[in-house]
C-alpha positions in Angstrom: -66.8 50.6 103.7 -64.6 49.2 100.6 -62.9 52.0 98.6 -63.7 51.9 94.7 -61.0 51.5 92.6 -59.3 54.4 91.1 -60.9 54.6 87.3 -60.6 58.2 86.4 -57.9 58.5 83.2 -54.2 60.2 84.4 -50.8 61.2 83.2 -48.9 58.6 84.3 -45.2 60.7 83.8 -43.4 63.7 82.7 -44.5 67.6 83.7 -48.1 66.6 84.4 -47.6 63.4 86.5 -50.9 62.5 88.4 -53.1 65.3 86.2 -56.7 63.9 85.9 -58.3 63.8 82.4 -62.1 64.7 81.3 -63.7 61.9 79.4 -66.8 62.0 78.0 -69.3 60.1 80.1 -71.2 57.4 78.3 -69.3 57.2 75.1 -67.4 54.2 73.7 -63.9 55.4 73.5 -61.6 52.9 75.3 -58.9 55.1 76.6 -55.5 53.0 77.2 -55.4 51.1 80.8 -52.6 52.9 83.3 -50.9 50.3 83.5 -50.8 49.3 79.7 -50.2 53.5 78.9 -47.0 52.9 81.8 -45.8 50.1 80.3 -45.6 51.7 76.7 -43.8 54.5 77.7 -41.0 52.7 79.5 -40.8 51.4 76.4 -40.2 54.0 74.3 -37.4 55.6 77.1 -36.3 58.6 75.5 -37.3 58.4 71.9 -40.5 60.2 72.9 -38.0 63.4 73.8 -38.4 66.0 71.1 -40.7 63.6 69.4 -42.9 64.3 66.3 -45.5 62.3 67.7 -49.3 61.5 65.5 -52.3 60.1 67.9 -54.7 57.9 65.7 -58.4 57.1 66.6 -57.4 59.8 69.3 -60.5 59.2 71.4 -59.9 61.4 74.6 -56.3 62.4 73.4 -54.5 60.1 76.7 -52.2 58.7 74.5 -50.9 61.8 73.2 -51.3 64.5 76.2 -48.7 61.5 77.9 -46.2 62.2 75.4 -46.4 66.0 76.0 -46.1 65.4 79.5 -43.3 63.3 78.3 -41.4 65.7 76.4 -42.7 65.4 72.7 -42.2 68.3 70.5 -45.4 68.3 69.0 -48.4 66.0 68.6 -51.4 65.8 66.4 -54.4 64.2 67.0 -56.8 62.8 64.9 -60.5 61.6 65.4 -63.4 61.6 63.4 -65.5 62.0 66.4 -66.7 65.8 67.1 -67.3 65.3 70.9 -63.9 63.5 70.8 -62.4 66.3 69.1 -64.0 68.8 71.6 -62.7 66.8 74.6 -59.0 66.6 73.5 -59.0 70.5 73.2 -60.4 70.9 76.6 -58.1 68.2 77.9 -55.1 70.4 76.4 -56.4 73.1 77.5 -56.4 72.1 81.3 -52.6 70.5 81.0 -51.5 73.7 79.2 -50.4 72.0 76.2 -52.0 73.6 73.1 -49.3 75.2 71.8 -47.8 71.8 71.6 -50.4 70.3 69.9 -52.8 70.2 66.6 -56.1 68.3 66.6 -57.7 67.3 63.5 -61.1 66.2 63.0 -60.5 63.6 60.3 -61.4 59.7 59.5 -58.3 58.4 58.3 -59.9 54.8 57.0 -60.9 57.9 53.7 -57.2 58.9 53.5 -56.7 55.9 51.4 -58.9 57.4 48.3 -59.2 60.8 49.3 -55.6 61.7 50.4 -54.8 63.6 53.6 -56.6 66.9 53.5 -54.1 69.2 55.8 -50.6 69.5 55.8 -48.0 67.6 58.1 -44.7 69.7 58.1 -42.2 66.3 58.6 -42.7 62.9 58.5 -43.4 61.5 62.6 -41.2 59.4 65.3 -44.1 57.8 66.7 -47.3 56.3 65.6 -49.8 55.0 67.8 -53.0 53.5 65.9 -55.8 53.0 68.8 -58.9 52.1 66.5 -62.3 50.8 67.9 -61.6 47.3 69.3 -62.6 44.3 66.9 -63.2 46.3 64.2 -60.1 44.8 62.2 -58.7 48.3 61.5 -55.1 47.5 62.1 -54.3 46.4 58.4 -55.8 49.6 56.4 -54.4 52.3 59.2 -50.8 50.6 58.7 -51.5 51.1 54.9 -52.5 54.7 55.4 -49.5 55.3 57.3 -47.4 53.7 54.2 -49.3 55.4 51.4 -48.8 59.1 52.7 -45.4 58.1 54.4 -46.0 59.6 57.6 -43.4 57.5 59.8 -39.6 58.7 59.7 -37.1 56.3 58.8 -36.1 55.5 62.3 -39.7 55.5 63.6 -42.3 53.4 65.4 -46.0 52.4 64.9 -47.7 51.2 67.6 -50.9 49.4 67.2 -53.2 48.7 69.8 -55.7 46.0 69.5 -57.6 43.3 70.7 -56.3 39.9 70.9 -58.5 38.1 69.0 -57.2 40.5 65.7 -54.7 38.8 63.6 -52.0 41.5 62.4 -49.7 40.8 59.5 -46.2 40.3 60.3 -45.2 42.4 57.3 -47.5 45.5 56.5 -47.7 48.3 54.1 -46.8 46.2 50.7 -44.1 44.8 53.2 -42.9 48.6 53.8 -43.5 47.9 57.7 -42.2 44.6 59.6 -44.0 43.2 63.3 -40.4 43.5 65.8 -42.7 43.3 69.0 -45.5 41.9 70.4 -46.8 43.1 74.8 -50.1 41.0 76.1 -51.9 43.1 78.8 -55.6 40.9 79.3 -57.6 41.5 75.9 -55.3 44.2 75.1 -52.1 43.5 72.3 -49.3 46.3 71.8 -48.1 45.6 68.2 -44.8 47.4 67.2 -44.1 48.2 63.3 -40.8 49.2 61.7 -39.7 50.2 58.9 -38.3 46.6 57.0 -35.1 47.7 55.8 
């Protein structure tokens, strides 16, 4: 008898290599493929050590929990999604990794009139943007992310997206330039700097 494929959602590195996540069954969130969530991590190397790291469209909180695991300093989640919400925190709670984290219930497509509600104490290292796919959110979050000034001067924004979505090469009012493009299927890691 055949074997069916491994699909449950793990940490792929760090302190909780192999741990197996809770999702929540039946619900839309597209957590990031291993090897997509492997492949982004090599990227970053060792700028995800000590990170300030803030997990958009958090969904099931992968993204994030991997850069605890990963040796981020602190990372906050945010999703507009109650039942998201409630699975990050019970996702933390079986890795051990609440006091390393903050998790916001929060749409940030309202930051752009409303402001941002709560208080972040330093601007972040790493941004990854994981909205709904084909819902053309890239543009606005990037602009969220430039209006409050949440990305330090020597930070990343990753975006991830479907393929079909064009992205700007300049974003923010130009405040953000496109330095890297990775193609996994439908999937597109798009990288955002600061355009000094």
């Amino acid at each position: 008898m055949k074997k069916k494929p491994d699909r449950s959602v793990r940490i792929v590195g760090g302190k909780r290599k192999g741990k197996k996540l809770r999702s929540i069954p039946g619900h839309t969130t597209r957590p990031l493929m291993r090897r997509v969530k492997q492949s982004l991590f090599d990227m970053f190397g060792k700028k995800v050590e000590n990170s300030y790291f803030l997990d958009l469209f958090a969904g099931m909180g992968s993204v994030g929990i991997e850069a605890i695991s990963r040796g981020a300093e602190k990372v906050v989640f945010v999703d507009r999604d109650p039942a998201c919400v409630k699975i990050i925190n019970t996702n933390l709670g079986l890795c051990v990794f609440k006091e390393k984290a903050e998790v916001v219930r929060g749409d940030i497509l309202l930051w752009i009139d409303k402001g941002i509600s709560f208080y972040f104490r330093r601007k972040f290292d790493l941004i990854f943007i994981g909205p709904p796919f084909k819902l053309n959110l890239t543009t606005i979050s990037l602009e969220v992310v430039r209006k409050h000034e949440l990305l330090d001067e020597k930070g990343w924004i990753i975006c991830q997206h479907h393929i079909g979505e064009k992205v700007p090469e300049k974003a923010g009012e130009e405040t953000f330039k496109l330095f890297r493009q990775e193609k996994y299927g439908k999937t597109m890691l798009s990288f955002y700097e600061h355009d000094k």
